[in-house]
C-alpha positions as CSV (number, residue, x, y, z in Angstrom):
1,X,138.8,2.6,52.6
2,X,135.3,1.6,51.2
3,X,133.7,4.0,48.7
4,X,130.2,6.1,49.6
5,X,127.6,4.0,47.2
6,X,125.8,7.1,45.8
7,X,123.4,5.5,43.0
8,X,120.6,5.8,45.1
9,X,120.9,9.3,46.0
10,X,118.9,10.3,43.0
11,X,115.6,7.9,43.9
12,X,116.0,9.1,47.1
13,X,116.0,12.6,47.0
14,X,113.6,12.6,43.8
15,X,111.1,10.1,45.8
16,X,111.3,12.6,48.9
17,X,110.6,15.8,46.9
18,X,107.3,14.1,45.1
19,X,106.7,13.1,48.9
20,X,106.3,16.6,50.2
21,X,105.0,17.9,46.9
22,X,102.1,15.4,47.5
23,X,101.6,16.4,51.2
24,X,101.9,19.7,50.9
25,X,99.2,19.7,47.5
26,X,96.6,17.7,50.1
27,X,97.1,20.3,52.7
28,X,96.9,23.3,50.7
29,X,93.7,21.3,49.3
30,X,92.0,21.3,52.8
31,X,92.2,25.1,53.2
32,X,89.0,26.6,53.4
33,X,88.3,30.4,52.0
34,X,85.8,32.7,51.6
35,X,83.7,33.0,48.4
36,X,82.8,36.6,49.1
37,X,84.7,38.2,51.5
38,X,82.4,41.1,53.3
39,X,83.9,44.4,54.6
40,X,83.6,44.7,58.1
41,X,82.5,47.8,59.6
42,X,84.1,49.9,61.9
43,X,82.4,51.8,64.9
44,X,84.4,55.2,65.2
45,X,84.9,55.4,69.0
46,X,84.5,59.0,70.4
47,X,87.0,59.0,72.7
48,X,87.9,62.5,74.7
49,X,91.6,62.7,75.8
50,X,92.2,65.5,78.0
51,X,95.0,67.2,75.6
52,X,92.4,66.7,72.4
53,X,90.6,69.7,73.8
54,X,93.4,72.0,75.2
55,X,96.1,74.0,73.0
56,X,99.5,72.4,73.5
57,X,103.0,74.1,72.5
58,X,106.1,72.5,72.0
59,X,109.3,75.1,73.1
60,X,111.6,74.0,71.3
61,X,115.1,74.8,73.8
62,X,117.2,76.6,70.7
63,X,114.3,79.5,70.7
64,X,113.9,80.0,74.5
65,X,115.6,82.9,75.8
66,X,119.0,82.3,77.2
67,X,119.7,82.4,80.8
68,X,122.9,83.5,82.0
C-alpha cells in the first residue's frame, strides 16, 4: 500500500494562508468610512393611541372576589 507523500503539506497550507491574508488585507483596504460621523436627528412623532389617554387597570384574577 503506497504511503500519503506529505512534504508538501506545509507549502501548501502556508502558501494558502498568505493567499487569503493578502485578499482579505486588499479587501479590508477598499472599505470606505466616515471621517466624521454626524448624529442624525430624530423627529419625535406625536402619535395618539386611543389607550394613551384613558386610565387602564389590570385585575389581576387572585384579587377578584370569588364566585361560588
Amino acid at each position: 500500500m503506497p504511503q500519503l507523500d506529505t512534504s508538501t503539506w506545509f507549502a501548501t497550507i502556508s502558501s494558502m494562508i498568505l493567499a487569503l491574508f493578502v485578499i482579505f488585507q486588499l479587501k479590508i483596504s477598499k472599505l470606505s468610512y466616515t471621517l466624521n460621523p454626524t448624529p442624525k436627528t430624530l423627529s419625535k412623532r406625536n402619535r395618539t393611541n386611543p389607550w394613551e389617554s384613558k386610565w387602564t387597570k389590570i385585575y389581576s384574577p387572585l384579587l377578584l372576589p370569588q364566585q361560588l
